[in-house]
PyMOL CGO cylinders between C-alpha atoms (Angstrom):
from pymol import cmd
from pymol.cgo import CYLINDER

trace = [
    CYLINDER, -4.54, -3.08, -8.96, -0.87, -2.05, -10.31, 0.3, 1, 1, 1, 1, 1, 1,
    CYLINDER, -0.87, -2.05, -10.31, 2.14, -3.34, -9.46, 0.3, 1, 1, 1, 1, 1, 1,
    CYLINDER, 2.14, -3.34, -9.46, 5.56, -1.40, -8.98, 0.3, 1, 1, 1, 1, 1, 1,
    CYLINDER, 5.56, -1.40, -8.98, 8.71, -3.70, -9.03, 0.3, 1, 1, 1, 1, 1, 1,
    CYLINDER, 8.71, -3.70, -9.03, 12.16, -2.81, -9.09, 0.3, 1, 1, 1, 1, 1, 1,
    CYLINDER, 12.16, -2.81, -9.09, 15.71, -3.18, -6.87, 0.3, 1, 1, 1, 1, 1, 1,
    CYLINDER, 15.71, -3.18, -6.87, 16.57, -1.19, -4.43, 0.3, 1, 1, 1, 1, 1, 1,
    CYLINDER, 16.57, -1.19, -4.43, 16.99, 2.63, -5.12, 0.3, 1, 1, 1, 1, 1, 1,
    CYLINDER, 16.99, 2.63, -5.12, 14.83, 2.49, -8.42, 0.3, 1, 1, 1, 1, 1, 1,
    CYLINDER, 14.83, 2.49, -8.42, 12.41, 4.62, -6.84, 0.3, 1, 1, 1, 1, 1, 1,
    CYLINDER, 12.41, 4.62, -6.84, 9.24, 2.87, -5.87, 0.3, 1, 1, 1, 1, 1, 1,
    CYLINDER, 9.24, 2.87, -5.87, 8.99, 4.48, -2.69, 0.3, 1, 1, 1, 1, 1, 1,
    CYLINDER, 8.99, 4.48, -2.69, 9.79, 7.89, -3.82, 0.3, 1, 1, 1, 1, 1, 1,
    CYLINDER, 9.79, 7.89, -3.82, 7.19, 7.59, -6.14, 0.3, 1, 1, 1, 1, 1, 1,
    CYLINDER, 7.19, 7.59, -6.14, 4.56, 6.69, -3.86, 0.3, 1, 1, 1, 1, 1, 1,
    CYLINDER, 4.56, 6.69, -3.86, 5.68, 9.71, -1.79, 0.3, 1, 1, 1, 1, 1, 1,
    CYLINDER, 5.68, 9.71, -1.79, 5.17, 12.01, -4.89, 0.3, 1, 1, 1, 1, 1, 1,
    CYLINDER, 5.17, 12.01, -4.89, 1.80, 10.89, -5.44, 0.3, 1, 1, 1, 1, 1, 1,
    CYLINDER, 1.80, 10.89, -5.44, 0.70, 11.07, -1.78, 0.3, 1, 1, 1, 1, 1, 1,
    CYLINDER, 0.70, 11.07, -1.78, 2.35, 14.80, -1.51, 0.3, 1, 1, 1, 1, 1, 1,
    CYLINDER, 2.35, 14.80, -1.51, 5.51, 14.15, 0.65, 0.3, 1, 1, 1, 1, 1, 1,
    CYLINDER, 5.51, 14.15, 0.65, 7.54, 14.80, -1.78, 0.3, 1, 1, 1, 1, 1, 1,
    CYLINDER, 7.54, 14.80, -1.78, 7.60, 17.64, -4.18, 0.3, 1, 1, 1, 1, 1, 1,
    CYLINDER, 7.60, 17.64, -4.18, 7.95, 17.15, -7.87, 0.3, 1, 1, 1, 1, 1, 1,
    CYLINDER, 7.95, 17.15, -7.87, 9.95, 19.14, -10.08, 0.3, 1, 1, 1, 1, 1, 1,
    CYLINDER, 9.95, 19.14, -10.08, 8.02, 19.12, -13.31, 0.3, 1, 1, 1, 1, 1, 1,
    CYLINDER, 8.02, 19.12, -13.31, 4.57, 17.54, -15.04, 0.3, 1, 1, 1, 1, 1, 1,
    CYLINDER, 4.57, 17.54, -15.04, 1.43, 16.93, -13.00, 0.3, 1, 1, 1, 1, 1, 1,
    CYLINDER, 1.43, 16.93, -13.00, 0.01, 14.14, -10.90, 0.3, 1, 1, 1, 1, 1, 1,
    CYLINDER, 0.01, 14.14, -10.90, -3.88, 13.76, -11.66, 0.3, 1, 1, 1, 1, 1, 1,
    CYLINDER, -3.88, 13.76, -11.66, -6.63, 11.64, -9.37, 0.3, 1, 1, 1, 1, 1, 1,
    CYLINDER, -6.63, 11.64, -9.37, -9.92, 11.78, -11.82, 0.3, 1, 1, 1, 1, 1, 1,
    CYLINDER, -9.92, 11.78, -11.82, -8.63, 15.34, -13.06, 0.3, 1, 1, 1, 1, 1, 1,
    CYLINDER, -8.63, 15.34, -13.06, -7.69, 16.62, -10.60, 0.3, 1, 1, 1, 1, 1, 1,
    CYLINDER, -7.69, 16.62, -10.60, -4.08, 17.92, -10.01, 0.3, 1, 1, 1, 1, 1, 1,
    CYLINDER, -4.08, 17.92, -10.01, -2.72, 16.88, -6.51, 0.3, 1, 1, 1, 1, 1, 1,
    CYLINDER, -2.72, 16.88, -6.51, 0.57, 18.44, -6.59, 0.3, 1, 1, 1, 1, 1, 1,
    CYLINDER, 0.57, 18.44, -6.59, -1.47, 21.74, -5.96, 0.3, 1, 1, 1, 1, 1, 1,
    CYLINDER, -1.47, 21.74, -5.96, -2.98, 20.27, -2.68, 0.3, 1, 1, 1, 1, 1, 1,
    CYLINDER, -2.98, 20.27, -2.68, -1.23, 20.02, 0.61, 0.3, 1, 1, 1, 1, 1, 1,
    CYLINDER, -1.23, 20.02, 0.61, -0.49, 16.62, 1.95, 0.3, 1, 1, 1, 1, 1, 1,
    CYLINDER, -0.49, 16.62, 1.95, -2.20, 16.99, 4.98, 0.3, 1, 1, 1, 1, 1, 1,
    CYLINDER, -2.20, 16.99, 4.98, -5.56, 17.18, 2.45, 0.3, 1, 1, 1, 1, 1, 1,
    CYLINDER, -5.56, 17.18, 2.45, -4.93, 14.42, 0.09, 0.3, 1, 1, 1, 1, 1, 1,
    CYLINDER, -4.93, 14.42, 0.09, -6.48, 11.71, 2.28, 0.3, 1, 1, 1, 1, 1, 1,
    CYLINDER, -6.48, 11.71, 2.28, -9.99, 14.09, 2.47, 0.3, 1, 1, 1, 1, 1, 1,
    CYLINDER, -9.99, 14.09, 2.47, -9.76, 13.36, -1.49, 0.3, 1, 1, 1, 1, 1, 1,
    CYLINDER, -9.76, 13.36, -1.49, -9.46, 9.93, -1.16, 0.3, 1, 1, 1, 1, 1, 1,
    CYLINDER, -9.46, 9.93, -1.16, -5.78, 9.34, -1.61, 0.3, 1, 1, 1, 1, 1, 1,
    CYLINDER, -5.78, 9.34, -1.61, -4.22, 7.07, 1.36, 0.3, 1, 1, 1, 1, 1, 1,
    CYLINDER, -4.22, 7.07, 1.36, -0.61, 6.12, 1.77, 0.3, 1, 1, 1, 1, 1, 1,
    CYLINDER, -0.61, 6.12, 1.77, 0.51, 3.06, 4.14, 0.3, 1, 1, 1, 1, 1, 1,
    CYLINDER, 0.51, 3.06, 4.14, 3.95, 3.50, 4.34, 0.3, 1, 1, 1, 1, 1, 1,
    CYLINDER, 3.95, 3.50, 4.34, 6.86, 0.92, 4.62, 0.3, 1, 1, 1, 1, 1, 1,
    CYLINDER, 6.86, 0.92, 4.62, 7.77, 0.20, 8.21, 0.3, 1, 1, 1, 1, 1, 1,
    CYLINDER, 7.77, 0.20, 8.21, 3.99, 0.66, 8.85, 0.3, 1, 1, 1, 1, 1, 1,
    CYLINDER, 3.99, 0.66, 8.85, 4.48, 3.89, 10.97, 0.3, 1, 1, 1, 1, 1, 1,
    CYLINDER, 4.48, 3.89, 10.97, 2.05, 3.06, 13.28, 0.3, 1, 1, 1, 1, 1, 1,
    CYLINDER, 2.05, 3.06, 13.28, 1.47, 5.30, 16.61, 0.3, 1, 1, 1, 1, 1, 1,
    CYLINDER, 1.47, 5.30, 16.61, 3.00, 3.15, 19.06, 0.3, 1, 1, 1, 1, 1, 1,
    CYLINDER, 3.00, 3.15, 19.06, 1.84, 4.93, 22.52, 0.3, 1, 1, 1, 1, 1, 1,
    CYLINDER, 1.84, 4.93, 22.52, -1.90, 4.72, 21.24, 0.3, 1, 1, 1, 1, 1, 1,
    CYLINDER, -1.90, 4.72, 21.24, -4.71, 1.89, 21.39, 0.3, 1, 1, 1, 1, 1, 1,
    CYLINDER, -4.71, 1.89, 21.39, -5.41, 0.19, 17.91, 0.3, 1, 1, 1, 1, 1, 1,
    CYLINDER, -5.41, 0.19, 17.91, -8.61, 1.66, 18.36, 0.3, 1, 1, 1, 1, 1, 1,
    CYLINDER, -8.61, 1.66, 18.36, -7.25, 4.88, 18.58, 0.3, 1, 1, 1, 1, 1, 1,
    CYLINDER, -7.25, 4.88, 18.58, -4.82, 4.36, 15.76, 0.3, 1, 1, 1, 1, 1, 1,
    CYLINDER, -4.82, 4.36, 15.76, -8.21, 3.47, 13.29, 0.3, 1, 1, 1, 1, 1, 1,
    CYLINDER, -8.21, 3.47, 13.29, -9.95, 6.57, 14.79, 0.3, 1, 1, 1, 1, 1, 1,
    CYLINDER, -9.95, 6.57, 14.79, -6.96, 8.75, 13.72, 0.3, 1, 1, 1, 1, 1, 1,
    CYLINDER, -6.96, 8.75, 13.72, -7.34, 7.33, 10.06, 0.3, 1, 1, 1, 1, 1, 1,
    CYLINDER, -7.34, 7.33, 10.06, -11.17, 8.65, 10.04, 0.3, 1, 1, 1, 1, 1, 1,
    CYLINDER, -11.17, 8.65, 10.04, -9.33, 12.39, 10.56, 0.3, 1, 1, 1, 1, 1, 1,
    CYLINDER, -9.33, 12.39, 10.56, -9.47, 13.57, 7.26, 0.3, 1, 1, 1, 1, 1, 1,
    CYLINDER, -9.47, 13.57, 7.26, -12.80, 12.41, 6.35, 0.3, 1, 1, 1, 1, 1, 1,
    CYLINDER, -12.80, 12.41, 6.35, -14.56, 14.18, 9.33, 0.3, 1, 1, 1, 1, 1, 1,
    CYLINDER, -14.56, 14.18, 9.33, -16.37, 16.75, 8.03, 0.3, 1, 1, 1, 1, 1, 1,
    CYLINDER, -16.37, 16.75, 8.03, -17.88, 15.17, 4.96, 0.3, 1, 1, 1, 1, 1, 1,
    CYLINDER, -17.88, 15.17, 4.96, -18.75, 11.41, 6.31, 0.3, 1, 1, 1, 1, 1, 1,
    CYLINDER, -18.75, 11.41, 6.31, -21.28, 11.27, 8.89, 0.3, 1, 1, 1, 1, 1, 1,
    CYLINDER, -21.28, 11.27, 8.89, -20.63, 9.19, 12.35, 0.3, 1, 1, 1, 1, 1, 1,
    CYLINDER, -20.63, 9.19, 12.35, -22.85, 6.46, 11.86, 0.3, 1, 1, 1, 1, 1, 1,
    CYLINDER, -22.85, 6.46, 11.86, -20.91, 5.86, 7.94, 0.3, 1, 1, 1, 1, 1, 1,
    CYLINDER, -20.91, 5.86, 7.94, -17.58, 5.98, 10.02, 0.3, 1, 1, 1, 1, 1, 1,
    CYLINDER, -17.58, 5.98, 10.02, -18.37, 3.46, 12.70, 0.3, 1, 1, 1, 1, 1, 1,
    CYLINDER, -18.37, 3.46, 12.70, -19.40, 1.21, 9.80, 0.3, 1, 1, 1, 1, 1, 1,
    CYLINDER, -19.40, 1.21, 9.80, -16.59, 2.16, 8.22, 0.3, 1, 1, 1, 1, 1, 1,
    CYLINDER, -16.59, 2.16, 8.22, -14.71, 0.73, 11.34, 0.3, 1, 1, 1, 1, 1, 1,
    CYLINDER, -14.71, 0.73, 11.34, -16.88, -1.85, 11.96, 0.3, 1, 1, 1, 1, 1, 1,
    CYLINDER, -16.88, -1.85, 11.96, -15.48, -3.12, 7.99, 0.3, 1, 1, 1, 1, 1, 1,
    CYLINDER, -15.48, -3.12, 7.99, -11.78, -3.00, 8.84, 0.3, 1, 1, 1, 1, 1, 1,
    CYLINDER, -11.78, -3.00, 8.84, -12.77, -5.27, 12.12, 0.3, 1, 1, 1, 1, 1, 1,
    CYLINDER, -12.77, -5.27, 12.12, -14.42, -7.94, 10.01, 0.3, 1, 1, 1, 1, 1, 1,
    CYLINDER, -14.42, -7.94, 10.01, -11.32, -7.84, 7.68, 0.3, 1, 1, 1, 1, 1, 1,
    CYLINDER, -11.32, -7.84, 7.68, -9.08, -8.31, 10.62, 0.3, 1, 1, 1, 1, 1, 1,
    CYLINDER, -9.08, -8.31, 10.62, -10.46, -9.85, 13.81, 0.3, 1, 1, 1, 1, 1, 1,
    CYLINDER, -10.46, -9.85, 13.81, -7.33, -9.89, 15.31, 0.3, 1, 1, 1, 1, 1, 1,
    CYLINDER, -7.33, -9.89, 15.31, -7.81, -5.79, 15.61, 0.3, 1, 1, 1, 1, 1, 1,
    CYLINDER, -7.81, -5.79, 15.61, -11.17, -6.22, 16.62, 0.3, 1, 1, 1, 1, 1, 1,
    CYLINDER, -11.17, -6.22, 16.62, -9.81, -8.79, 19.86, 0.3, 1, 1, 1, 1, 1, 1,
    CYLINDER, -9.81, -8.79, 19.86, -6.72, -6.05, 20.57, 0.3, 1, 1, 1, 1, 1, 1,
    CYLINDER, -6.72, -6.05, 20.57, -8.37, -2.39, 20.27, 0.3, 1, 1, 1, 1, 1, 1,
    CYLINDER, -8.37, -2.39, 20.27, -7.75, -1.22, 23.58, 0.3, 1, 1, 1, 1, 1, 1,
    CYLINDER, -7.75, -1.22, 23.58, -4.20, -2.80, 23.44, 0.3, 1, 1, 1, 1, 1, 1,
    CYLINDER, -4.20, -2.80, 23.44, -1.60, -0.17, 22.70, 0.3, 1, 1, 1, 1, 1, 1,
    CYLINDER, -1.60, -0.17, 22.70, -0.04, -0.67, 19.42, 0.3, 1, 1, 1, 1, 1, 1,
    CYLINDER, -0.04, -0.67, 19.42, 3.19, -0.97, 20.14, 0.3, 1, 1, 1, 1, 1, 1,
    CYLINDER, 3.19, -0.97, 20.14, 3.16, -4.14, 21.75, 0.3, 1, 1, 1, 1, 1, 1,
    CYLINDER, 3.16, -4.14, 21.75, 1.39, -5.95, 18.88, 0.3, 1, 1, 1, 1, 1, 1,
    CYLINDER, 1.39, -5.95, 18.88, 3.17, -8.49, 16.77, 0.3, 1, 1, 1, 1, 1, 1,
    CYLINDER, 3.17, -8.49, 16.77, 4.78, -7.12, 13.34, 0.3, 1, 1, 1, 1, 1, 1,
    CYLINDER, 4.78, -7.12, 13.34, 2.14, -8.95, 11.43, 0.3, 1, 1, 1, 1, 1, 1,
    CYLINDER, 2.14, -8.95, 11.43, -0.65, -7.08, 13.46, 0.3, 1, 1, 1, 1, 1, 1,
    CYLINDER, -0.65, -7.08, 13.46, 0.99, -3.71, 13.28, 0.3, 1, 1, 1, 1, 1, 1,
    CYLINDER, 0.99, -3.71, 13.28, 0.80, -3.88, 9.56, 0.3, 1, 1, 1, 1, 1, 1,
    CYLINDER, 0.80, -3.88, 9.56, -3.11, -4.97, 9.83, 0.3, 1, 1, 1, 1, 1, 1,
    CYLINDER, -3.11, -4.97, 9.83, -3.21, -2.13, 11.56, 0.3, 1, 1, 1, 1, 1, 1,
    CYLINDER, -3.21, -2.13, 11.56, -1.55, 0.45, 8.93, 0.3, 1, 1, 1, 1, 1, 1,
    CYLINDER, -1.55, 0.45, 8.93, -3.57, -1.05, 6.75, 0.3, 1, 1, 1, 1, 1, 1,
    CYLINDER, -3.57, -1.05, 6.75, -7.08, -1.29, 8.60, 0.3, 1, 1, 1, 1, 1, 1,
    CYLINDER, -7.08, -1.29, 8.60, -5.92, 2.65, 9.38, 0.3, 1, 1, 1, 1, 1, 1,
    CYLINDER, -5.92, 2.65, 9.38, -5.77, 3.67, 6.15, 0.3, 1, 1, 1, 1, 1, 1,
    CYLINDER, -5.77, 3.67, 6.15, -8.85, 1.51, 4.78, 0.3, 1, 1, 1, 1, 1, 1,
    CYLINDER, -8.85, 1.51, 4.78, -11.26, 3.44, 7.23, 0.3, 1, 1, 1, 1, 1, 1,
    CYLINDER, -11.26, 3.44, 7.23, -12.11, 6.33, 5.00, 0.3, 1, 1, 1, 1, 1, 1,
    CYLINDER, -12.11, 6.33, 5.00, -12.99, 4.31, 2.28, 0.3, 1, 1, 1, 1, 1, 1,
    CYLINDER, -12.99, 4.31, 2.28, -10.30, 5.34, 0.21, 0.3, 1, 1, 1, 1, 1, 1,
    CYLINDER, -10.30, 5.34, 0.21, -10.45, 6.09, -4.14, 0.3, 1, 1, 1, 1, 1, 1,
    CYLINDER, -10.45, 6.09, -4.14, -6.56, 4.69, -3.98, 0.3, 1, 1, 1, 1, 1, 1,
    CYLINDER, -6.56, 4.69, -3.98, -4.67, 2.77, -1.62, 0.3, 1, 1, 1, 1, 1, 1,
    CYLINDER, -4.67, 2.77, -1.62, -0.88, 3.51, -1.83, 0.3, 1, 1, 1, 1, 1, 1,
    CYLINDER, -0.88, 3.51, -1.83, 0.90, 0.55, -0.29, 0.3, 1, 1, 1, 1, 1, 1,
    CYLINDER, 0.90, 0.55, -0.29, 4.51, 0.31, 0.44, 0.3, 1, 1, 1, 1, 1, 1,
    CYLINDER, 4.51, 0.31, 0.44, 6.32, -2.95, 0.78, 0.3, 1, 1, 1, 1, 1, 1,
    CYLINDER, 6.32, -2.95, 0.78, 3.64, -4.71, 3.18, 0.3, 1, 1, 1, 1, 1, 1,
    CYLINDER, 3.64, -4.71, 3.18, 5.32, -8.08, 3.41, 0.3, 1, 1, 1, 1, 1, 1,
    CYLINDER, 5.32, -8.08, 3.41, 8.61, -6.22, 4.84, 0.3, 1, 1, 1, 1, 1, 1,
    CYLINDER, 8.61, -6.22, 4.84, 9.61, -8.32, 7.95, 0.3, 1, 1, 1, 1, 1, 1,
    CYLINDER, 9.61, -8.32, 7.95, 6.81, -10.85, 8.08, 0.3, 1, 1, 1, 1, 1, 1,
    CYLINDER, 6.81, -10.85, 8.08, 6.83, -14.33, 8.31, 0.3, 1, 1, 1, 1, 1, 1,
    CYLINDER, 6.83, -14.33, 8.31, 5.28, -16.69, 5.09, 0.3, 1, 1, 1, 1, 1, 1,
    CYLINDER, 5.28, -16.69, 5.09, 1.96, -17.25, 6.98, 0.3, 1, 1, 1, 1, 1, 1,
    CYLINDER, 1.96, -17.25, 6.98, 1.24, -13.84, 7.77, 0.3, 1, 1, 1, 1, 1, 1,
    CYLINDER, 1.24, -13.84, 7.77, 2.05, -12.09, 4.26, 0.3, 1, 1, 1, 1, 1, 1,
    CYLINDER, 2.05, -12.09, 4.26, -0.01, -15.05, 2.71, 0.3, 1, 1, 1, 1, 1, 1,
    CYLINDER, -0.01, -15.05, 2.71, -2.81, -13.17, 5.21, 0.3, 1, 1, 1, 1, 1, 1,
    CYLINDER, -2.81, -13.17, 5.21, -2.37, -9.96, 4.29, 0.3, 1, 1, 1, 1, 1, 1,
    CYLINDER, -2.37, -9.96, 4.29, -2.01, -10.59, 0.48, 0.3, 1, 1, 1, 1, 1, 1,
    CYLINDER, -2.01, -10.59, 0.48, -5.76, -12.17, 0.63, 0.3, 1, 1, 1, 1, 1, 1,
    CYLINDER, -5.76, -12.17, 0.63, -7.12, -9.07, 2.53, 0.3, 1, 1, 1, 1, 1, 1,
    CYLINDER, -7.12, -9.07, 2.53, -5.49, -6.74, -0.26, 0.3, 1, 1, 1, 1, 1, 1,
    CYLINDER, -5.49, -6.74, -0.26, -6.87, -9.22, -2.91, 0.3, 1, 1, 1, 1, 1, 1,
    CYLINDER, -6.87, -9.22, -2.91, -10.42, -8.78, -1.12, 0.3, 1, 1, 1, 1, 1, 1,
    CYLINDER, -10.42, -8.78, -1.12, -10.41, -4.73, -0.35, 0.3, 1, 1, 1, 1, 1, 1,
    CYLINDER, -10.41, -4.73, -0.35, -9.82, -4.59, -4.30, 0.3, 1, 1, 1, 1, 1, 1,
    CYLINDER, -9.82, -4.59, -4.30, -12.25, -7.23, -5.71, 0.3, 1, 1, 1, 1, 1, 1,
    CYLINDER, -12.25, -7.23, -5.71, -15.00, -6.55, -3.23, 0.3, 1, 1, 1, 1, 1, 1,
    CYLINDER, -15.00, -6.55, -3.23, -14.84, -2.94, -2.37, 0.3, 1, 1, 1, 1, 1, 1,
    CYLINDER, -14.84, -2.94, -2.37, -13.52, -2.09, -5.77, 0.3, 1, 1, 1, 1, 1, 1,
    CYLINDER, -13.52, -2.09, -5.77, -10.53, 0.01, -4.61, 0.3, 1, 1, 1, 1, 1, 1,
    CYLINDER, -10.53, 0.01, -4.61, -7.53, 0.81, -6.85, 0.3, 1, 1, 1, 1, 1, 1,
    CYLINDER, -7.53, 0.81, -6.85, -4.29, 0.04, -5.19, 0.3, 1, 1, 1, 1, 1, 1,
    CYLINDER, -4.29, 0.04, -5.19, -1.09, 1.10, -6.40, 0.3, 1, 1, 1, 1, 1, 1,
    CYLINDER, -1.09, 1.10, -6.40, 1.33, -1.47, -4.96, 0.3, 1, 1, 1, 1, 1, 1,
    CYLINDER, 1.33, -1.47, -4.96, 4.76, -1.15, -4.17, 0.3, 1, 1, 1, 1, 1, 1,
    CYLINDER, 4.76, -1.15, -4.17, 6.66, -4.53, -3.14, 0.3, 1, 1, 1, 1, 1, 1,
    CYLINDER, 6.66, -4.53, -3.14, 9.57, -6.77, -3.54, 0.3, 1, 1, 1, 1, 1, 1,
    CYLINDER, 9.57, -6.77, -3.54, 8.04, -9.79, -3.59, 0.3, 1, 1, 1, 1, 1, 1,
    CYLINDER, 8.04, -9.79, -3.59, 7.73, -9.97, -7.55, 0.3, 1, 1, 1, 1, 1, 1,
    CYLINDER, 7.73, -9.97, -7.55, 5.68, -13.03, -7.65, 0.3, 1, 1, 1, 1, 1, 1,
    CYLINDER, 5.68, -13.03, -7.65, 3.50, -12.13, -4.86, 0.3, 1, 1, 1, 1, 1, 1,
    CYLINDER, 3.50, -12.13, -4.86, 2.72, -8.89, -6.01, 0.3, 1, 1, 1, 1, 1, 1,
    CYLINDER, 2.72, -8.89, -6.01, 1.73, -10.00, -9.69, 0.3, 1, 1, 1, 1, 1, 1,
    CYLINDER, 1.73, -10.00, -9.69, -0.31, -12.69, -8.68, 0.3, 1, 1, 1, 1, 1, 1,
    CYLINDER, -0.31, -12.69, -8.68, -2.78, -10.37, -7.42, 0.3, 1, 1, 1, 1, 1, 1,
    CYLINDER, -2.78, -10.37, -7.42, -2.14, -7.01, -9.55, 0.3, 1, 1, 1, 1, 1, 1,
    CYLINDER, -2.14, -7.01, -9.55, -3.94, -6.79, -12.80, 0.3, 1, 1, 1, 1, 1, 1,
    CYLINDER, -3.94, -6.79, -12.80, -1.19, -4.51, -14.53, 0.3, 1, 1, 1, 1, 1, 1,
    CYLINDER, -1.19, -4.51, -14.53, 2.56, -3.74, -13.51, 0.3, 1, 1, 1, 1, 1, 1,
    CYLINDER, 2.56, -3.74, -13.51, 5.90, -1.52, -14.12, 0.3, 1, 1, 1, 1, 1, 1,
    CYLINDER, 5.90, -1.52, -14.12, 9.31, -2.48, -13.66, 0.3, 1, 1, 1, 1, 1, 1,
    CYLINDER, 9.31, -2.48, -13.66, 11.39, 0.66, -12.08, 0.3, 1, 1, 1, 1, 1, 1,
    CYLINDER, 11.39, 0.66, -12.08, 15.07, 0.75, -12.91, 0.3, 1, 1, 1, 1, 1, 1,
    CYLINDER, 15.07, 0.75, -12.91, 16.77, 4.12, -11.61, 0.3, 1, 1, 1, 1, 1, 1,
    CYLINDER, 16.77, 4.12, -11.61, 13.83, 6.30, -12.04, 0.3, 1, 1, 1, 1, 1, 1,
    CYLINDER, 13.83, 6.30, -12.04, 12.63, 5.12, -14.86, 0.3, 1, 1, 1, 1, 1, 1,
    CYLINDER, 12.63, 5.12, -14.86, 10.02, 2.72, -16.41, 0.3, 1, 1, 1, 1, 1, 1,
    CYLINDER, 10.02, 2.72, -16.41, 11.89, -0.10, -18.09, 0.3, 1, 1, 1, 1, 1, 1,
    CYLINDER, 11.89, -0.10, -18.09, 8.88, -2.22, -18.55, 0.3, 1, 1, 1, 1, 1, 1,
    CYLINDER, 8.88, -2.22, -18.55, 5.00, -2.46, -18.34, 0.3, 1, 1, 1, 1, 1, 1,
    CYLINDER, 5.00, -2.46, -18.34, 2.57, -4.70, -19.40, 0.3, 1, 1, 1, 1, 1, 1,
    CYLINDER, 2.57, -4.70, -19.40, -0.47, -6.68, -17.74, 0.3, 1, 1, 1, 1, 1, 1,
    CYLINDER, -0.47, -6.68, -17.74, 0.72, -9.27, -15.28, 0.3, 1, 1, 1, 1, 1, 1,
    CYLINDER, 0.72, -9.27, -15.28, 0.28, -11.88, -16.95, 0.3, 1, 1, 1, 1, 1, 1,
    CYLINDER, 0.28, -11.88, -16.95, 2.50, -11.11, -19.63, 0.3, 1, 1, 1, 1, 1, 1,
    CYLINDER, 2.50, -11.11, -19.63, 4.88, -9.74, -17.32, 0.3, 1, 1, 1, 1, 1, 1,
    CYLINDER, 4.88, -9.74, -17.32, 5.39, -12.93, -15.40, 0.3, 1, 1, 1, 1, 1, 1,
    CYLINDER, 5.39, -12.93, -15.40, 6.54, -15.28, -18.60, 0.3, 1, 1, 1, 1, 1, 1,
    CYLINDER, 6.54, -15.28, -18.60, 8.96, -11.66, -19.84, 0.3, 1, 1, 1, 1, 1, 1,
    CYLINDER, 8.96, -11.66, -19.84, 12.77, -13.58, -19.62, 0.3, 1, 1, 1, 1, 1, 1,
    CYLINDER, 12.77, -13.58, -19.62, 14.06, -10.66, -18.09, 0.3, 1, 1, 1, 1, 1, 1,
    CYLINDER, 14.06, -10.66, -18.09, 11.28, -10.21, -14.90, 0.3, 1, 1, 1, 1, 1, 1,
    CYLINDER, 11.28, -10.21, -14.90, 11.67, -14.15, -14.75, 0.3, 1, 1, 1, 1, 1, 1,
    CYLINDER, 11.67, -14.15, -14.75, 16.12, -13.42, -13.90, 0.3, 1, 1, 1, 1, 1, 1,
    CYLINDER, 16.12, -13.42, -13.90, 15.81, -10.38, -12.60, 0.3, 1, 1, 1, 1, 1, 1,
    CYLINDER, 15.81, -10.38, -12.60, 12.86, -10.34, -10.14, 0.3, 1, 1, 1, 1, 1, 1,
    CYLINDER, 12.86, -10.34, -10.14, 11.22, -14.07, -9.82, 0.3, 1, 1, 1, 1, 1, 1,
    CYLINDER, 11.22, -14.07, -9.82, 14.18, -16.44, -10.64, 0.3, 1, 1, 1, 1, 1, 1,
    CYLINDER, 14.18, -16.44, -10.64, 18.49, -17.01, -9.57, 0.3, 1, 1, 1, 1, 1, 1,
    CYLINDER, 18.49, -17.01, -9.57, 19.77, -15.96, -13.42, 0.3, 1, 1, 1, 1, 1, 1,
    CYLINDER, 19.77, -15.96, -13.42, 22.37, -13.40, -13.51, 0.3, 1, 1, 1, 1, 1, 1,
    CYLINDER, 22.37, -13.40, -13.51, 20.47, -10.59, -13.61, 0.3, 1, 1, 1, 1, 1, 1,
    CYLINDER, 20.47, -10.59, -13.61, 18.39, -11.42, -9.86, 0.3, 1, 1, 1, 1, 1, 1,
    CYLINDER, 18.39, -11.42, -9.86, 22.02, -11.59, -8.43, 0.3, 1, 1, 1, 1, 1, 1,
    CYLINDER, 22.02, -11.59, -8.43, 22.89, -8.64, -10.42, 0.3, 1, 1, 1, 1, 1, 1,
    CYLINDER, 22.89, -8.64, -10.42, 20.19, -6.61, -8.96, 0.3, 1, 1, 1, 1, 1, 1,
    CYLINDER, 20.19, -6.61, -8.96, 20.79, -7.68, -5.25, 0.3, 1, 1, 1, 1, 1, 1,
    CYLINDER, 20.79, -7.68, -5.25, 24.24, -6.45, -5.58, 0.3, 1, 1, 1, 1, 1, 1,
    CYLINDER, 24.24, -6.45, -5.58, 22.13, -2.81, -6.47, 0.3, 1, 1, 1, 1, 1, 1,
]
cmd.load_cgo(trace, "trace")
C-alpha cells in the first residue's frame, strides 16, 4: 500500500487519472506487471485489473446499491464466471453490512459515509490487481473514516491488494501505507517507507503538525 501526500494542486489526483487512463500523458510509459496501459482505452483498464474510486465517490445516484455493485462486475464479464461474481459480491457485503441491509435502496439517498462504502464495495467487486483511491475520508465524520480506513487496511492485508492511495489526511494515510511520496507541483519531493516518513521534520510541519510550513501549504 503507497501513499500520495501533497497540498492542493500538487497533482495527486491527476496522477491517479493518468494511471487509470482519463487522462492522457505526454511522454514515458505507465506499466501494470509489463504491461503498458497508456496504449489501452480506459473503458478496458478495469478488465486488467486496474480500478479507480474517485473523489466525490461518483456514485450512480438514480440506481439501487445493488445495482451500483452489479455495474462494477461490467468489465470483468466475460472472463469471471457468475457463480465467482456473486461471491465476489457476496465479499463486499461481509465488508460492509450496511450495503448488504440497503441494496434495493437507491443510492442517492444513502448517507455520505455509505455512498463511499459503496464506491468502494463497487470497485472491490472484480477483485481488482490495484485499487486507485482518491481522497476517501473527503466529507466524513471521525467515526466513519476510522471505518473505512480499517476496511482499506483489511482488503490489503487479507486479500493482498495493492492500493495506491491518494489522501489528505497525512497521518491517517501513513498509518496504514507501507511506503509513501510527497507531491509538490508535479513533482516528487520526497519518498521513503512510512515509517521514516512520519519522524521527516518537514512531513511533521508541513502535513501532520501547525509549523510554518502546514500553514504555508493551506494557503496553496
Amino acid at each position: 500500500m503507497v501513499a500520495v501526500l501533497g497540498a492542493n494542486g500538487a497533482g495527486k489526483t491527476t496522477l491517479l487519472k493518468a494511471i487509470s487512463g482519463l487522462v492522457p500523458i505526454k511522454a514515458g510509459m505507465i506499466r501494470l506487471m509489463g504491461e503498458n496501459l497508456a496504449k489501452h482505452l480506459a473503458f478496458s483498464l478495469a478488465g486488467m485489473g486496474v480500478v479507480h474510486i474517485p473523489e466525490g465517490r461518483r456514485v450512480f445516484s438514480t440506481l439501487t446499491v445493488e445495482e451500483n455493485i452489479n455495474l462494477g462486475t461490467w468489465g470483468v464479464r466475460k472472463s469471471v464466471s457468475r457463480s465467482e461474481l456473486q461471491k465476489n459480491k457476496d465479499w463486499v457485503y461481509s465488508l460492509f453490512p450496511r450495503l448488504k441491509e440497503r441494496r434495493k435502496q437507491l443510492a442517492g439517498t444513502l448517507s455520505g459515509g455509505e455512498q463511499q462504502m459503496l464506491a468502494i464495495g463497487r470497485g472491490l467487486v472484480s477483485k481488482p490487481k490495484i485499487l486507485l483511491l482518491d481522497e476517501p475520508s473527503l466529507g466524513l465524520a471521525p467515526i466513519l473514516v476510522q471505518e473505512i480506513f480499517q476496511v482499506i487496511k483489511q482488503i490489503h492485508a487479507e486479500e493482498k491488494v495493492t492500493i495506491l492511495l491518494v489522501e489528505q489526511n497525512a497521518r491517517k494515510a501513513l498509518g496504514i501505507a507501507d511506503y509513501g511520496y510527497i507531491l509538490e507541483t508535479g513533482k516528487i519531493a520526497l519518498h521513503d517507507t512510512s515509517a521514516a516518513l512520519k519522524e521527516s521534520e518537514h512531513v511533521q510541519a508541513a502535513y501532520l503538525g501547525g509549523g510554518r510550513l502546514a500553514k504555508k501549504g493551506k494557503e496553496h
